[in-house]
N, C-alpha and C positions, 0 to 999 in steps of 0.2 A: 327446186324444179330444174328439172334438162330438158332441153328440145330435143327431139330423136334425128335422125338426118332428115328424112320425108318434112319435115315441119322447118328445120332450115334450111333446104333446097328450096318449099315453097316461099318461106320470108325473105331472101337473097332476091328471086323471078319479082315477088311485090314492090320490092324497094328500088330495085331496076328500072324496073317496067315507072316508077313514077319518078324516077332520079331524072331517067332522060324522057319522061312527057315535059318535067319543069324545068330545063336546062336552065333558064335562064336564072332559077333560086341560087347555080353554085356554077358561076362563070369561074374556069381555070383548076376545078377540082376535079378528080379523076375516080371515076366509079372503083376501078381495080385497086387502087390508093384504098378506096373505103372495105371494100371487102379482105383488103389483107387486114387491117386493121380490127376490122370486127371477129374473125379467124383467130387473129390471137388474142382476143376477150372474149369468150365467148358468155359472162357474164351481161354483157352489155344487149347480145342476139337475144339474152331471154326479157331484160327489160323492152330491147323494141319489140319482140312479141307483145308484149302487156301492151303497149303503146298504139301495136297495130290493132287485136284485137280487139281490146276497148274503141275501134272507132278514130285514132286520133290522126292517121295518116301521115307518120312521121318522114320527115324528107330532109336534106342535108340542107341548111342555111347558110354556115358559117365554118371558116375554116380560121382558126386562133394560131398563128405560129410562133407566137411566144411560148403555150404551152402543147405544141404539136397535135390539138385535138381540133376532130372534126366536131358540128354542134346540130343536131335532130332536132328539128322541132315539131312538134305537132301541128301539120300544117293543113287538115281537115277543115271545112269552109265553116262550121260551126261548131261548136265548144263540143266535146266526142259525148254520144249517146250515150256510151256505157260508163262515161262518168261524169250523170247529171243528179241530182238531189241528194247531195252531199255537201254538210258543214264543212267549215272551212278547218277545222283539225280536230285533234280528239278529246281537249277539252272541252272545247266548243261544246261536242257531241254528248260527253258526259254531262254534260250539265244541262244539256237542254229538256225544259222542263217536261212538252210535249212533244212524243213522236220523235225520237230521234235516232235519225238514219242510220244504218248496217254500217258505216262505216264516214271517212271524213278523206278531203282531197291532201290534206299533207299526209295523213296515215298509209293511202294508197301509193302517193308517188313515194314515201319512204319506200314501201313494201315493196315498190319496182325498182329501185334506186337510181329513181330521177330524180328531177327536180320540178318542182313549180316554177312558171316563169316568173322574173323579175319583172317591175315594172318597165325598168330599159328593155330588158329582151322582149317582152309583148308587145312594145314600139316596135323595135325593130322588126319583128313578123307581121306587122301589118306594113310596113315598107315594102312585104314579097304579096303583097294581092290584099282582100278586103275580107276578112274573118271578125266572125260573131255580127255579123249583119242581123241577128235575130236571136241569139243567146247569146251567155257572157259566162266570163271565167274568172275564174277566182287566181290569183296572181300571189306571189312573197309578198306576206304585210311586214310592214316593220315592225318589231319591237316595242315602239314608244304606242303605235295604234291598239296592236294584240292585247297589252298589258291593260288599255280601255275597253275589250269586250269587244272588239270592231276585227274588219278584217274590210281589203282592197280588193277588186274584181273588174276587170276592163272589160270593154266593149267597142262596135262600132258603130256609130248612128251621124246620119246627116252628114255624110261626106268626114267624117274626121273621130276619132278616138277620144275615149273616156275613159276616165278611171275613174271610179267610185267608191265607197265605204258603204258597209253594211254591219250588222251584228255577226261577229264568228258565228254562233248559232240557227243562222237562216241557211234557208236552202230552197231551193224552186226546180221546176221541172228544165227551169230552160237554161239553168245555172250549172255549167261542170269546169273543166281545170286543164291546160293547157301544160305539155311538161315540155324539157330540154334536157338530151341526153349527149352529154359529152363525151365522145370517144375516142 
């Protein structure tokens, strides 16, 4: 997939237009810094397309200067619409015995070449405001859980964050997946 100009002039105005409503998510980073940057990736424009579209309202959080990249996270007040009733990958999904959903949240963020957030990084976004007050996301499980059938998903309730396990193979309507795109 390519974006035509018309579709990246309007995702440039979006990202703008909420960069500086939420100045205060990226004290000392500079919008024109991220657009050159994005300019010369323009693999990354098509992933935050996905990102925007689906709902997720990506916005700058984080700037890493060890490895010069800015960090997007989906910063929409609840886990994005357009990616809710989805296992947690695509075994999960194969294998689930009933009803099992069009697709899976690590399959999708592969396919946009993001990421799922870590558990550190979904702390750290709920550090910039109070998300999933009413759904939850499915987050990087480790290894040692996956290999048990399980899969991790944060939340926020009662003033403060959680993180849970569940069967990879669950999905709910209020359950979708939270990504980070490093640029």
């Amino acid at each position: 997939m390519s974006l035509n100009p018309k579709q990246v002039e309007e995702l440039f105005a979006v990202l703008k237009v909420r960069f500086e409503r939420n100045i205060e998510r990226h004290p000392g980073i500079n919008w024109e810094d991220i657009v050159d940057r994005l300019k010369a990736n323009p693999e990354k424009l098509i992933a935050l397309h996905y990102m925007e579209e689906s709902g997720g309202e990506p916005d700058v959080l984080a700037y890493e200067q060890e490895s010069d990249c800015y960090h997007f996270y989906d910063c929409s007040p609840e886990s994005p619409k357009g990616r809710r009733s989805l296992c947690y990958d695509q075994e999960a999904r194969i294998h689930r015995k009933k009803y099992p959903p069009e697709s899976s949240a690590l399959e999708r963020a592969t396919s946009w070449n993001a990421s799922l957030l870590s558990e550190e990084q979904y702390h750290y976004l709920q550090q910039h405001g109070e998300f999933d007050l009413k759904t939850s996301s499915w987050i990087q499980t480790p290894e040692s859980i996956r290999k048990l059938g399980g899969a991790i998903f944060g939340d926020r309730r009662f003033g403060r964050v959680f993180i849970y396990h569940n069967g990879a193979d669950s999905y709910y309507s209020s359950r979708g997946f939270r990504l980070i795109l490093k640029v």
